[in-house]
C-alpha positions in Angstrom: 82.4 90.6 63.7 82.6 89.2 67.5 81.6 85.7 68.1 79.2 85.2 70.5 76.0 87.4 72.1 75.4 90.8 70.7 76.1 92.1 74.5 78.7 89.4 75.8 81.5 92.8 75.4 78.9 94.3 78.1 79.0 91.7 80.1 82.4 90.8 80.2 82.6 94.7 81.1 80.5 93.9 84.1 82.5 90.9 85.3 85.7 92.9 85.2 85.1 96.0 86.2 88.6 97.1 87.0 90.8 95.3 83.9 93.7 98.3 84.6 94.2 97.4 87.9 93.4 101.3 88.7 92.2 100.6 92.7 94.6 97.7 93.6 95.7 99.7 96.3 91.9 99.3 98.1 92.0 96.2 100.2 88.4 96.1 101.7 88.3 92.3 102.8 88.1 91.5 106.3 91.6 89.3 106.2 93.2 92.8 105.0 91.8 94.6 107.5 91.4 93.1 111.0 93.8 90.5 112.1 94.1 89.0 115.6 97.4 88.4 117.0 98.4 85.5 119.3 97.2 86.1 122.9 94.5 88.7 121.9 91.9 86.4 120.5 88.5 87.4 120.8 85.5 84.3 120.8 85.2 82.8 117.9 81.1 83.4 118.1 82.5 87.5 118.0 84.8 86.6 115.6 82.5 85.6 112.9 79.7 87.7 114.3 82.1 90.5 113.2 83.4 89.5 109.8 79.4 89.0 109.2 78.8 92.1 110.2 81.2 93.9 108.5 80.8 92.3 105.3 77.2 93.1 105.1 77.4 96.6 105.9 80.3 97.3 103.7 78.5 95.9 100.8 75.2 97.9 102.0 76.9 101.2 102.6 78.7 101.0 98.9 75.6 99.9 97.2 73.7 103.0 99.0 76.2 105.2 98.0 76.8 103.9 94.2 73.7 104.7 93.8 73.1 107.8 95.4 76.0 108.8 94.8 78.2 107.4 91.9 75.9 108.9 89.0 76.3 112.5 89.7 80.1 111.8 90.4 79.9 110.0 86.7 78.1 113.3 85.7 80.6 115.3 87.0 83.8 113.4 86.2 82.4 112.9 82.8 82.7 116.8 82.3 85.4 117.4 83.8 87.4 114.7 81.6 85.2 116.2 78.6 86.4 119.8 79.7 90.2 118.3 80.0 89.8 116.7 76.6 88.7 120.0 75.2 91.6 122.2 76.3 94.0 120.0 75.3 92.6 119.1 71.9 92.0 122.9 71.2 93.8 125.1 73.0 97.3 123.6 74.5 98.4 121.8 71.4 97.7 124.5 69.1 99.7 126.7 71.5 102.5 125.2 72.1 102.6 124.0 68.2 102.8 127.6 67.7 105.2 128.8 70.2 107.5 125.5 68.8 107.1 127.1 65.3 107.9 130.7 66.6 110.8 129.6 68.7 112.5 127.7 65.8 114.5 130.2 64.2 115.4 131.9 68.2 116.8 128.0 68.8 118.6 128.1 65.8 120.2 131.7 66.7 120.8 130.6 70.0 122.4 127.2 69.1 124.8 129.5 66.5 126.0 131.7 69.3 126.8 129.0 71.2 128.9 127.1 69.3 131.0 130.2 68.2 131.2 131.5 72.1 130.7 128.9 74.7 132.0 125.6 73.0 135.4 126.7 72.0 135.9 128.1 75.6 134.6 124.7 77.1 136.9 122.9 74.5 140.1 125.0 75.3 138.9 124.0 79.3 138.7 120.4 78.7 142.1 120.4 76.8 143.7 122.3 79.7 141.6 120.4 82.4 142.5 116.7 80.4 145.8 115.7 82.2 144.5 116.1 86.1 144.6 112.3 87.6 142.9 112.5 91.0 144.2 108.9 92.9 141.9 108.2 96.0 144.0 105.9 98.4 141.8 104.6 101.8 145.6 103.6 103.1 147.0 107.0 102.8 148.3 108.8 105.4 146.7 112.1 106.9 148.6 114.9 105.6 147.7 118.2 106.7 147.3 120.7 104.0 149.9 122.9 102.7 147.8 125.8 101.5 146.1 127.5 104.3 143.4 130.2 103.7 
């Protein structure tokens, strides 16, 4: 049994609420979004005015929405992962475990052909085909071909 609070695994779900790193890629801190290059410095008063600014109404716009918002997405995304689940658990395994048992004795016939027809004829190619040496020389002269078509 955990050591600890009854909800501590609930709270340490709250602290990190993105342990799989899934939206790394959303940088929404003002450093990683507005920079000022040398010779195009605004006042500093506008400069922290700003980053105020935007910080506050970043963390106002995505609280109004993830709460507006965010449960019917959860609702929605919840089904649709539910749905996904489904299908694969009941109806795309079990198919393709059958057409892998079907298919079984066609590989086997197939695989038979194969090596009676194609690999000897591949194996009578490569024993033909095993003496060619190709040399590549950068320090050989141009010669012009002797077989024109």
């Amino acid at each position: 049994m955990a050591e600890g609070k009854p909800d501590s695994g609930v709270r340490e779900a709250l602290e990190d609420r993105d342990p799989h790193s899934l939206n790394h890629h959303v940088q929404i801190v003002w450093d990683d979004v507005i920079g000022e290059p040398e010779g195009a410095r605004s006042p500093e008063c506008a400069w922290r005015l700003s980053h105020v600014c935007f910080r506050h109404s970043r963390n106002a716009c995505y609280t109004l929405l993830a709460v507006l918002v965010a449960p019917p997405c959860a609702l929605i995304l919840g089904c649709g992962f539910a749905c996904l689940a489904f299908e694969q658990i009941w109806c795309s395994t079990p198919c393709l475990r059958c057409l892998k048992i079907y298919f079984a004795s066609l590989r086997t016939l197939v695989q038979s052909c194969m090596a009676a027809t194609v690999a000897p004829v591949m194996e009578a190619v490569g024993y033909v085909c095993r003496h060619v040496r190709v040399n590549y020389r950068q320090d050989a002269p141009d010669d012009t071909d002797l077989l024109i078509v």
